[in-house]
N, C-alpha and C positions, 0 to 999 in steps of 0.2 A: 052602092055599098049595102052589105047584109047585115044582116041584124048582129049576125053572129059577131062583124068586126067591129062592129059599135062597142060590141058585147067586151071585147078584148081591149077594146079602145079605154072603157071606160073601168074596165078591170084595171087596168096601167095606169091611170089617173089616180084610183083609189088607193093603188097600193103606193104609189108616189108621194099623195099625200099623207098617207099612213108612214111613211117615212120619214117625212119631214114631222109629221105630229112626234112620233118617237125622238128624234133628233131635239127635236125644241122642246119636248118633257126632258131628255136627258140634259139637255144644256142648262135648264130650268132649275134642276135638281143639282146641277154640279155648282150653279150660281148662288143656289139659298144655303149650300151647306155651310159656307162659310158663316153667314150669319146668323145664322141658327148657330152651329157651336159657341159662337159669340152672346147670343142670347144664353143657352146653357151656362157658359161660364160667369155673364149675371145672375143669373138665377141659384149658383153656387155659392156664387160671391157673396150675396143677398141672404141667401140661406147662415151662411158663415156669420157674416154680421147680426144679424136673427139671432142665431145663438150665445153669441160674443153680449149683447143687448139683455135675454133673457138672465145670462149668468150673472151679469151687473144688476140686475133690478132684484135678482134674489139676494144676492151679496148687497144691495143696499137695503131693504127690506131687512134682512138679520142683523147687520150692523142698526137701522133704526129701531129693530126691538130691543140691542142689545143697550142702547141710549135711553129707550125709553124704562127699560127694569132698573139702570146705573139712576138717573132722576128719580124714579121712586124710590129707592134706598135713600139716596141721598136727603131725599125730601124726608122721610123717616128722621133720618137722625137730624136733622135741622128740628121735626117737631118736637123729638126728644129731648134737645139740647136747648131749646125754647121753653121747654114744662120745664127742665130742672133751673134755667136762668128766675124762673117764677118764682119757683120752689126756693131756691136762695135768696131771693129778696123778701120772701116772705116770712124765711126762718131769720136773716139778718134784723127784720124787724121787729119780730117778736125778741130777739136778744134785746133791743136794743132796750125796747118794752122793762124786761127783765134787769137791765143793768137800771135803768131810769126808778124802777121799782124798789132795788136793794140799797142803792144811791140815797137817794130822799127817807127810807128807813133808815142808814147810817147814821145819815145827818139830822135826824130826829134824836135818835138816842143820842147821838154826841150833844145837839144841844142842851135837850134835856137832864143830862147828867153830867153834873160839873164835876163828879168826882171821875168820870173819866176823862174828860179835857186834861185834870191836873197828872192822872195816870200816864198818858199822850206825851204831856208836855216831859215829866220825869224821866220815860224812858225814850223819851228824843236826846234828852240832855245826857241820859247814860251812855244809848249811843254814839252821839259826839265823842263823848269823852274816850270811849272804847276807841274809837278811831284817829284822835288823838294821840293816844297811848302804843298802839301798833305804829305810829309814823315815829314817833320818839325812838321805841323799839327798834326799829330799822336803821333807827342812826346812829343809835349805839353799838349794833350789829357791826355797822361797817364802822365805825371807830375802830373795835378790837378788831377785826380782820385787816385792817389796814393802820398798824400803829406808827403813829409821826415818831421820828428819834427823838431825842430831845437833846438840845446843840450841849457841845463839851466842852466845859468848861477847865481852860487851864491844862489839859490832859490831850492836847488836841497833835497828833503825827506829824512829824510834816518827812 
């Protein structure tokens, strides 16, 4: 045998397995496409969730600032409302201060001067008596608007 048919032999051989190489890349290829679009559509999917993830962490992040500005107001007006609770027990005391002050001056003068006890006492007693007098008043009021007949004597219908 020549060289030449060697030559041709093993030209047949090569392009045979060049054949089969082609064949098994193409079978290779029809076989991964599947899973590769599979892959892809995780990787979508993945994507999607990504973003789905990001828009909540923004959205909780705004909602926590917007918690955290509502507590500091609020915390504001609690200090505010804490100074002025202060502030009114401080002014209630000092009233009270004040009543305790004008009190014990009264009761000074009053003891010390009998001629107003006796004043005190006179126009308590005119008082009464004023009061008195308007309750009298009022029942002679309703006497006359409401007069009793007075029974008949001897002169009586029948």
């Amino acid at each position: 045998m020549s060289s030449t048919i060697w030559l041709y032999i093993a030209l047949a051989i090569f392009i045979v397995a060049l054949i089969i190489a082609i064949i098994g890349v193409v079978i290779f290829v029809k076989g991964i496409k599947e899973p590769i679009k599979k892959m892809k559509g995780s990787a979508d999917n993945l994507k999607g969730r990504m973003a789905n993830l990001q828009l909540e962490t923004t959205s909780l992040q705004h909602r926590a600032n917007e918690l955290k500005e509502d507590m500091a107001a609020k915390s504001e007006r609690v200090s505010i409302l804490i100074d002025a609770a202060k502030g009114t027990k401080n002014s209630v005391l000092d009233l009270n201060s004040s009543v305790r002050v004008i009190t014990s001056g009264i009761a000074t003068n009053v003891s010390q001067d009998r001629r107003n006890v006796a004043q005190v006492n006179q126009l308590s007693n005119l008082t009464i008596g004023l009061l008195d007098l308007v309750k009298d008043l009022k029942y002679v009021k309703e006497d006359v608007t409401h007069p009793s007949q007075p029974p008949m004597l001897g002169n009586e219908r029948r």
